[in-house]
N, C-alpha and C positions, 0 to 999 in steps of 0.2 A: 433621307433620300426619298426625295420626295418620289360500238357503233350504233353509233349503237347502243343505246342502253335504257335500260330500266330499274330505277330506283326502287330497290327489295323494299316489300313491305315492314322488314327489320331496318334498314335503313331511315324509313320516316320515323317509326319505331323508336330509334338509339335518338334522334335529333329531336323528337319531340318531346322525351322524357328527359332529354339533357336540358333543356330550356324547363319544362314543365316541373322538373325536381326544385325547381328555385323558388317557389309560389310561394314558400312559407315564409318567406325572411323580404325585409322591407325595402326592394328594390326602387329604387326611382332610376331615373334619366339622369337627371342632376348631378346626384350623388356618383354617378359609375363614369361620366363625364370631368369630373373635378378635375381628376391628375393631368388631363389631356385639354385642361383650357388652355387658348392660346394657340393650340394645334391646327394647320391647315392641311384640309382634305384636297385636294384634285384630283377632278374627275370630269368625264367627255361626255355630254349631255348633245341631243339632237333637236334640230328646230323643229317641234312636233308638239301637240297639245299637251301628251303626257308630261313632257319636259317642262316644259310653262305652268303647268301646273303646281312640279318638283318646285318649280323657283319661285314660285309666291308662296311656296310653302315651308321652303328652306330657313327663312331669318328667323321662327318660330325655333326653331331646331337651335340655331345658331346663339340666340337667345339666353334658352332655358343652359346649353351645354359652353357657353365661350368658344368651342369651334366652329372656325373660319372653313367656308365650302366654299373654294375657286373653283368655278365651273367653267370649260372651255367648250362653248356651242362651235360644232362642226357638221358639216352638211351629211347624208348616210354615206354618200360614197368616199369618203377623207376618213370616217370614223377609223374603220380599220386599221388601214394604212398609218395614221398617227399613233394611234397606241400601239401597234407592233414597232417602231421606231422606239415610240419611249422605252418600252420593255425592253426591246435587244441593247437601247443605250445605257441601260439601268436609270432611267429621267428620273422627272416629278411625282408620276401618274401615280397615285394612293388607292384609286378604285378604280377598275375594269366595266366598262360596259360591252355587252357580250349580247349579240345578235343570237338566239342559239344555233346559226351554222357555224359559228366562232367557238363554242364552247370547248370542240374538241383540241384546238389549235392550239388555244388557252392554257388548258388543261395540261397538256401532252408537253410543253413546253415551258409548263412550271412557272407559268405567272400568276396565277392566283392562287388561295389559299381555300384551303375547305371548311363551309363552314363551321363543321364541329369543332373546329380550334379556337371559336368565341362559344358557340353552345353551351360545351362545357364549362364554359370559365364561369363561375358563376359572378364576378366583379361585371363581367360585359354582357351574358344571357339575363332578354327582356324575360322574366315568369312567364311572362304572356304571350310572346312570341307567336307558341302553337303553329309550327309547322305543319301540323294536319288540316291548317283551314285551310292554306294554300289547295286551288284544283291540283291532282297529284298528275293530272297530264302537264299543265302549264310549269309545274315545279320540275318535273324529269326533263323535260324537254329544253327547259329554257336555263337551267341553274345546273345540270344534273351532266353528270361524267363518268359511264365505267363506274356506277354503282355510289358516286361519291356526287354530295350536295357541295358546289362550289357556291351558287351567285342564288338569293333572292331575286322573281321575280317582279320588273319593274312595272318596263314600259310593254303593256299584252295584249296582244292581237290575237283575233279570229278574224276570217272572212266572212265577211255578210253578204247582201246580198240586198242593196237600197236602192228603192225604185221609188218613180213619182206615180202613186196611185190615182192621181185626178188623169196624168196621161192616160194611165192603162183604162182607166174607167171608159172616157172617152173614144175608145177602140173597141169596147166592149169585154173587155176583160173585169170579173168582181174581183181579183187578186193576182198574184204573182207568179210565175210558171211555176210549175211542181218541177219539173225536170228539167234539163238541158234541151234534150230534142225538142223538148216544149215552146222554150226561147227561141229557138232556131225557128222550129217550122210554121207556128203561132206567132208567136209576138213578134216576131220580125219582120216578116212582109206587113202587119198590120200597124204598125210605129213607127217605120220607116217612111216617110214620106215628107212631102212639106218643110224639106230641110232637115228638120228631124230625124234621131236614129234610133231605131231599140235598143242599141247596149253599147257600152264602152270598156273593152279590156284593155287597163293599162299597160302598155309594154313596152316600153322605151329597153335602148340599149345598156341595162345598166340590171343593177340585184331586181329589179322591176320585170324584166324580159324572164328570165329565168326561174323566178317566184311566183309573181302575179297574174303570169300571163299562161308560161309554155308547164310547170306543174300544174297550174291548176287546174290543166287540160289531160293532164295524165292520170290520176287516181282515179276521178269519179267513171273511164271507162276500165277499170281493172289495169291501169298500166303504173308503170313506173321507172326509173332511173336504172335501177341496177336491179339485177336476180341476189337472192341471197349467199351467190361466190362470190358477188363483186364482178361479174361480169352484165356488159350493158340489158337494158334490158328495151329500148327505144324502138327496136325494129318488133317489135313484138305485136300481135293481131292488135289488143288491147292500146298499147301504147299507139299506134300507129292509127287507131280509131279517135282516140283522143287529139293528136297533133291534125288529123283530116279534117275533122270536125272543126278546128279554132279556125281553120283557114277557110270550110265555109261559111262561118258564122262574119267572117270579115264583111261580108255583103251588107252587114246590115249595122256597119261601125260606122264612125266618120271619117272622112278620107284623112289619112297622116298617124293614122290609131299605135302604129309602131313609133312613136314619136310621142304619144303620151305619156306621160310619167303620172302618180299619185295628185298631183294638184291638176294637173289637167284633165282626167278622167270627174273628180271632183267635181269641177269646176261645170263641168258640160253638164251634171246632172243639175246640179245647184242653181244654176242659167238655165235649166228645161231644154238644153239642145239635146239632150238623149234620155230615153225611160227608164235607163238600169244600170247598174254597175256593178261589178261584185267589191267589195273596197275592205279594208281594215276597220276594225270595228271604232280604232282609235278617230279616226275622223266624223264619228259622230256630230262632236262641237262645233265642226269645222261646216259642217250640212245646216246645223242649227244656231248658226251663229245669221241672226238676222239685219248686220251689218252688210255684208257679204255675199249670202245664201237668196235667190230669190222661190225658193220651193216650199218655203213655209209650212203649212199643214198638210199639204200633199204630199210630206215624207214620209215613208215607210220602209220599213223591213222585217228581212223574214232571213231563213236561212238559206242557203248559197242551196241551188240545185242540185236534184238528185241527177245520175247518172247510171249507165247499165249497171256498174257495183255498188252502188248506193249513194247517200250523201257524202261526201268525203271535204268537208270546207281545208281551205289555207288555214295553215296555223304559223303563226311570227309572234318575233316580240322579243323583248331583251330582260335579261337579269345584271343586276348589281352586285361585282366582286369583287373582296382585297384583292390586292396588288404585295406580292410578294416582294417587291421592290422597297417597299415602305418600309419605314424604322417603328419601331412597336408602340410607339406612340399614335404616328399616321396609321398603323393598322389599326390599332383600337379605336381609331377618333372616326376612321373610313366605316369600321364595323355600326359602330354605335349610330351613325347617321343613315344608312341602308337599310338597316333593323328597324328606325325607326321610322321612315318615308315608304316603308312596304308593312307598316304594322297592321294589323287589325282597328286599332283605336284608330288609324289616320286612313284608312280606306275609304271613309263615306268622305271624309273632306277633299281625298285627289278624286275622286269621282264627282263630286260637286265643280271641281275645279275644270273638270276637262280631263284629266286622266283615267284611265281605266285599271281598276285593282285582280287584283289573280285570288283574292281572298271570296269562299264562299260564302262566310258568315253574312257581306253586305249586298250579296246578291236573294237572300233571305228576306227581306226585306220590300214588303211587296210594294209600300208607296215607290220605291225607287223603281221597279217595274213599271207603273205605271207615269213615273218624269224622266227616267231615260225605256224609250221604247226599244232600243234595240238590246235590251238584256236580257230577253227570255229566248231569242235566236244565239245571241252567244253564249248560256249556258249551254243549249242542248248540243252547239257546237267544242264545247269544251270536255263533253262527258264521250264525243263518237268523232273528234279528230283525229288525223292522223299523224305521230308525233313526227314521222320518218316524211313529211311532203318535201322537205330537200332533206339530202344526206347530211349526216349528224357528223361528219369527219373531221380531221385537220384537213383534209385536201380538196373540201368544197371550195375554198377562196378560189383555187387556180380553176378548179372542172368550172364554177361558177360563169367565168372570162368564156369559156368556151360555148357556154349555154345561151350567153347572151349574145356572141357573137353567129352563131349557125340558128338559132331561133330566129334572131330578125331577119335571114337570108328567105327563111322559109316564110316568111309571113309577108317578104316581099318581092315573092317570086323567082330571087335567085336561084335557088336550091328547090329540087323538090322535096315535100314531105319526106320520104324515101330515104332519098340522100344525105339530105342533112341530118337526119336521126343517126343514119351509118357513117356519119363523118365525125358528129359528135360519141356517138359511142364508142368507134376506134380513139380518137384523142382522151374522153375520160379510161379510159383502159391501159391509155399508156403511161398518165398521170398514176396511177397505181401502180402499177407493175413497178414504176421505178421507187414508190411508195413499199413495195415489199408486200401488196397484200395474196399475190399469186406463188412465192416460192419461200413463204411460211415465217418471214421475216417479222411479220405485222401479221397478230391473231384475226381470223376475219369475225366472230363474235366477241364484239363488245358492247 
């Protein structure tokens, strides 16, 4: 067949000694792969550089092990939705790809397995594994549930913060705003012109509005989603400074900016029609792909703006999980292949490739500092992100729908600030409530 949380320092602990106790005896790939040649893995892979990466790196894997990796490319907003189907149908799916606002869904509903069910085995735990190299924010955040490691870290994002420095220069600017207000009140009237715009936030009606655009306006002024009872927290001085601010920084977008998605924000810096973006760090390749890109060495980045509460960048990105669906063969054939497309020994190559690894050991590494430049703003973004920039629940899919749908209201004059904060915080309020997290049903620390 085919909330909150944070991963106890004994937890990395129990998983890295479970893999680490194996060092002494003569592990290979090969060998722990044998019983499961001929096994076919499937699994939901996204059309995104990390991914393309995975797949010119896969028939090495496929190679050395005789497992078959069916991979079925589906766009982000289908991701979900198809593998929640497979899983209630009991389908094919062998390994889970998990967004970590999915983790808890996942999780809570018994489709994935944990990883110390391979850790421990000592037939399937890599010696070398080392779950400690993993960033242990990237690892809780993106793999982690209520204290338990389900999914390796895949495909991993930070927010950055990539601008055309030959622009700025020619405004008079030596570098990149320190802060938001900076962007706004500086660099904005001074890059706006001439067609030209200083920044692009992408926000299209979709995980895009709700992520990229209307959080990332929330933290860095002390705001947020919810108070720690689970009730809204939008209408709040903070929050509401945050969502005011996006809406005057619009002056200085290009007109239809709610209507950009990830490649179109891209796209406008790549083409010099705008001097900034904040974007994913995964699309680096995508800036430097000189097919494509016409901004060449005037690329740069730094880290995403500070704000009255400090820097606080987006943090995304997905981990790789069995699928409890699978018969124990596709479990082990799914384990074996995850383990080793997120290993240590295979970080410099999907980072060569276009992908971006969650391992620290290759960001150690100074030449690669200085051939991917945007890796010294996503470490320090990795050591002081916020793991909680959307809510860690099973019930973000649906509040999700609503964040996209009353954000783009607000950004396009339907609604005011105001309003649409209190419209969205009444509907995520009653999305819980019938969730149980108000009358003791459902624990509110997790």
């Amino acid at each position: 067949m085919k909330l909150r949380n944070c991963v106890s320092a004994f937890a990395f602990m129990a998983l890295g000694l479970a893999a680490g106790s194996q060092a002494a005896s003569a592990w290979s790939l090969e060998e722990a792969a044998k019983p499961y040649a001929g096994t076919t893995v499937d699994v939901v892979f996204l059309d995104r550089p990390g991914y393309n990466a995975a797949k010119e790196m896969l028939p090495e894997f496929e190679s050395k092990t005789g497992i078959k990796v069916n991979i079925t490319t589906l766009p982000y907003e289908n991701a979900l939705g198809e593998q929640v189907r497979d899983f209630v149908a009991q389908g094919d799916l062998d390994a889970a790809l998990i967004d970590l606002v999915w983790i808890g869904n996942f999780a809570e509903n018994g489709w994935i397995v944990p990883a110390d069910t391979f850790t421990k085995d000592p037939k399937l735990a890599d010696p070398d594994l080392d779950m400690n190299d993993f960033f242990p924010l990237v690892l809780n955040a993106f793999g982690g549930w209520n204290g338990t490691i389900y999914g390796l870290p895949f495909d991993n994002y930070s927010g950055l913060l990539f601008y055309n420095k030959c622009m700025l220069k020619d405004a008079g600017f030596d570098g990149p705003p320190e802060t938001w207000a900076d962007l706004k009140d500086k660099y904005g009237p001074a890059l706006t012109k001439d067609g030209k715009f200083a920044f692009a936030l992408q926000s299209k009606r979709n995980e895009t509005q709700s992520a990229d655009s209307f959080a990332r306006m929330l933290w860095p002024f002390g705001g947020s989603f919810l108070t720690k009872d689970f009730k809204s927290n939008l209408n709040s001085p903070e929050s509401q400074a945050g969502l005011n601010f996006r809406q005057d920084l619009m002056k200085y977008m290009p007109p239809g900016i709610v209507s950009y998605d990830h490649a179109e924000a891209v796209n406008a810096l790549a083409q010099g029609d705008v001097a900034m973006i904040t974007e994913w760090s995964a699309f680096y390749s995508t800036l430097t792909n000189k097919d494509t890109s016409k901004i060449g060495d005037c690329l740069a980045i730094a880290p995403e703006p500070k704000g009255p509460a400090g820097r606080k960048p987006a943090l995304g990105g997905f981990s790789l999980a069995v699928a409890t669906q699978a018969d124990d063969n596709e479990k082990a054939a799914a384990w074996l292949m995850i383990q080793w497309l997120t290993s240590k020994a295979n970080a410099q190559t999907y980072l060569e490739k276009g992908g971006v690894p969650a391992r620290q050991s290759v960001y150690q590494n100074a030449d690669n500092a200085k051939r991917f430049t945007y890796i010294p703003a996503l470490v320090e973004s990795w050591q002081d992100g916020v793991p909680e920039f959307r809510p860690r629940f099973a019930e973000w899919p649906t509040i999700t729908e609503i964040v996209q749908e009353w954000g783009s209201k607000m950004m396009l004059g339907e609604v005011s600030v105001e309003e649409g904060a209190k419209t969205i915080g009444a509907k995520m309020e009653e999305v819980l409530q019938k969730a149980g997290y108000y009358d003791g049903k459902k624990p509110l620390a997790q």
